[in-house]
N, C-alpha and C positions, 0 to 999 in steps of 0.2 A: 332592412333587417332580414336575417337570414332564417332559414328557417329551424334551424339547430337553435340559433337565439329566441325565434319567437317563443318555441317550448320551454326553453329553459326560463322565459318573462313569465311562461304562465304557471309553471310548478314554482318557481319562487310565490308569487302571487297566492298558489291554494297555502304552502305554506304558512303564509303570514297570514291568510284566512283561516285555517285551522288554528293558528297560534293565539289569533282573537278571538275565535268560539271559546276555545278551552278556558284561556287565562279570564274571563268575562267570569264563567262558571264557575272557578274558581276566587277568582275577586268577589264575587256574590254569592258564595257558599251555594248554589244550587249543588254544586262536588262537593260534597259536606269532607273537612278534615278527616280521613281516614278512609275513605271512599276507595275503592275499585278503578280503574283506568281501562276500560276497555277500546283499547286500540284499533280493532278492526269493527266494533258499533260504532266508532265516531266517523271514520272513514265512509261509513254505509249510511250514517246521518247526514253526513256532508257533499257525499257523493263523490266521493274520492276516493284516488286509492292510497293506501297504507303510509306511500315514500312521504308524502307530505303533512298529514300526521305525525309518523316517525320521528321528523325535523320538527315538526313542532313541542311534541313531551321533549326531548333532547333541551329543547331551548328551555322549555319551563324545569326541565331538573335543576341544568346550571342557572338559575334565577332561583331556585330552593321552592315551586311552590309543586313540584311532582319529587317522588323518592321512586327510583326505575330498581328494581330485585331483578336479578337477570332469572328467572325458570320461576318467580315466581310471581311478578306482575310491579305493575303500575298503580301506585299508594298517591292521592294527595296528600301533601304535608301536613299531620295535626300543628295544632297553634298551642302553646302550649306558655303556661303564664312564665315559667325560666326564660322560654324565648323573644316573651317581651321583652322583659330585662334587659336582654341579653343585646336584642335590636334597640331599644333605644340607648343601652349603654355605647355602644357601636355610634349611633348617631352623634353623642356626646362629643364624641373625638373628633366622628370625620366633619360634621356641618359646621362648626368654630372654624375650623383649622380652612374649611372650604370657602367662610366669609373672607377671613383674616388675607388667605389668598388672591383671593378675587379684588377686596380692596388696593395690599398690595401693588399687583399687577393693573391696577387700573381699568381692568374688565370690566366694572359694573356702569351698567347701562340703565341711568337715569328713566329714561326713557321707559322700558319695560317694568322697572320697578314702580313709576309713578300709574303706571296700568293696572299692576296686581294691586295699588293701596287703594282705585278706585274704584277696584272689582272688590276687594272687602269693605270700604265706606258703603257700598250700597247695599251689600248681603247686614251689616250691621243695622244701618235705617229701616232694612226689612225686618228686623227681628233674628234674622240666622234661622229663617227657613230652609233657604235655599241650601241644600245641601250637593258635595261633590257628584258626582257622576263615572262610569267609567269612561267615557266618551269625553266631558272635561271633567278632569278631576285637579282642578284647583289646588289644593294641597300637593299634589306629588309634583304638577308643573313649578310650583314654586321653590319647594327645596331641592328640587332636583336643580333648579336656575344656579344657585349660588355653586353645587359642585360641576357644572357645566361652565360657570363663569372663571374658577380658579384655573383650568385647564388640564386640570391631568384625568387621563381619560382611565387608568384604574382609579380616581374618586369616583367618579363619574359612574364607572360599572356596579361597583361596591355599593355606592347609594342606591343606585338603582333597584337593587339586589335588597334593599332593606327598606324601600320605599313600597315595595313589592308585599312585603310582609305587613307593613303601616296599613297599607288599602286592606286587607284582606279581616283587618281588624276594626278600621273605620265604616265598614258595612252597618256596621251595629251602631254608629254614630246616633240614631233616632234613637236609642234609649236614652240619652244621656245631649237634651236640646242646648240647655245650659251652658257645656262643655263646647259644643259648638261655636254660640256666640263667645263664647273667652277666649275660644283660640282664635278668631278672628282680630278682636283686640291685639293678641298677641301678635299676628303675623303682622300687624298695623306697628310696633310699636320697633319690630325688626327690619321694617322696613325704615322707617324714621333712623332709627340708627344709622344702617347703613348709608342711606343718603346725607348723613349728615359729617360721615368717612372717621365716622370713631368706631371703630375696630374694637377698642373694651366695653361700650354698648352696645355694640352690636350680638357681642357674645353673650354679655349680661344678660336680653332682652333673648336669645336664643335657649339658653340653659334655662330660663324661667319657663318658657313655652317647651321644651322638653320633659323639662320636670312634671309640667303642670299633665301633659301630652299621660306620662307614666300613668299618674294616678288615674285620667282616666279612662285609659286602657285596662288597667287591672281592676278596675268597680266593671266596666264592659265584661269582662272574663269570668267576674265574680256571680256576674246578674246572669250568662249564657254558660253555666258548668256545660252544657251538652255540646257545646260548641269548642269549648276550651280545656285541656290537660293541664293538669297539673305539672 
């Protein structure tokens, strides 16, 4: 390796290090919605300089969880109960259309599937303690599976992009224990579908855990006004 390459392995490298500080901080509201961005204290936190910072807000803008005002600064994204809506109505469309596909095409891998149903049989036996993590976060590897298994890599971006928004609301998940165990159920009963290659169950069992998903994101929204816009 050269050494024009090695630099360039290790500024890629702080980038995607800054890009995990930030979005972390953001995933976990320590950046509370409406927050301040300062650019050159994160860099001085990190011990880096600015370029790979720079590269990292850029990536969280186009992902929706920074809003960049050129002369007037760097806003984390308030959350805001419309843009629940707005995101799971969004999921409505793409996550069906993403099984449907995946089925389809033949993409789905038995295999992986019967992993995630034994990684919820066990969080259910537990009670649904066990909650996501940024580090594994369960729910977003899971849906993001089916628009990764359809293969079009704009679903792929898009969900991504709205799975992005999900985590940052599911933080607040320990209000609402309940809701936990049922969406485990749920992702149990979408899973069943799919492996059993019915495509109108599959979506059934999808829309039900959306819907269900909706409500209780907006009792979360309802219980955190300080957290959440109107």
């Amino acid at each position: 390796m050269s050494a024009g390459e090695d630099g360039e392995e290790r500024a890629v490298s702080k980038a995607e290090r800054a890009y995990a500080f930030l979005r972390r901080r953001i995933v976990f509201c320590e950046a509370r919605p409406g927050d301040l961005v300062d650019e050159k204290a994160i860099a001085a936190d990190l011990g880096f300089s600015r370029t790979p910072v720079h590269e990292a807000i850029a990536r969280l803008a186009e992902e929706g969880l920074l809003r960049v005002y050129p002369r007037r600064g760097i806003v984390v994204t308030p959350i805001s109960v419309a843009g629940i809506d707005d995101m799971l109505d969004a999921r409505l469309v793409i996550e069906p259309a993403s099984v449907r596909a995946a089925l389809a095409r033949g993409s789905v891998d038995r295999a992986v599937l019967l992993t995630f149903r034994d990684d919820m049989e066990r969080r259910i036996a537990g009670g649904g303690g066990q909650s996501d993590t940024i580090e594994d976060d369960f729910d977003f590897r899971f849906h993001m599976y089916f628009a990764q298994a359809a293969g079009n890599r704009y679903l792929t971006e898009l969900m991504a992009r709205l799975m992005a928004v999900s985590q940052r609301i599911r933080f607040f998940s320990a209000l609402a224990p309940d809701r936990i165990l049922a969406s485990y159920r749920e992702h149990v009963a979408i899973i069943d579908a799919v492996l059993s290659g019915d495509a109108d169950a599959a979506e059934a069992a999808l829309r039900a855990h959306l819907d269900a998903t909706r409500e209780g994101y907006l009792a979360i929204a309802d219980s955190r006004a300080d957290f959440f816009a109107e």
